[in-house]
C-alpha positions, 0 to 999 in steps of 0.5 A: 587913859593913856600916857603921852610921852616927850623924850626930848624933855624926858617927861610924861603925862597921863592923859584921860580922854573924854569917853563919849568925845574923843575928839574934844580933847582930854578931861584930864592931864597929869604930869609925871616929872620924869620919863615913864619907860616905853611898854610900861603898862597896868592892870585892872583886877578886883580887890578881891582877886588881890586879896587871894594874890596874897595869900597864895604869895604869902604877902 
């Protein structure tokens, strides 16, 4: 999963590649209606390693 950016049109979109098939296009594309900043970036964790994020922050 990655996002593609036009900077022209300030819009993005996230796009799912086919995992097994790259070449094959995306299985999935989601338009995001405005500009997603450069270096943005996410995480994968368990619920659980959330939950304890939490209750050490107090949150």
């Amino acid at each position: 999963m990655t996002y593609v950016c036009d900077m022209n049109a300030l819009t993005c979109d996230v796009v799912i590649p086919h995992a097994q098939d790259l070449g094959a296009g995306p299985v999935a594309t989601i338009h995001v209606p405005h500009r997603v900043p450069i270096g943005f970036h996410g995480n994968w964790i368990p619920d659980s390693e959330l939950e304890q994020q939490r209750k050490a922050t107090g949150l």
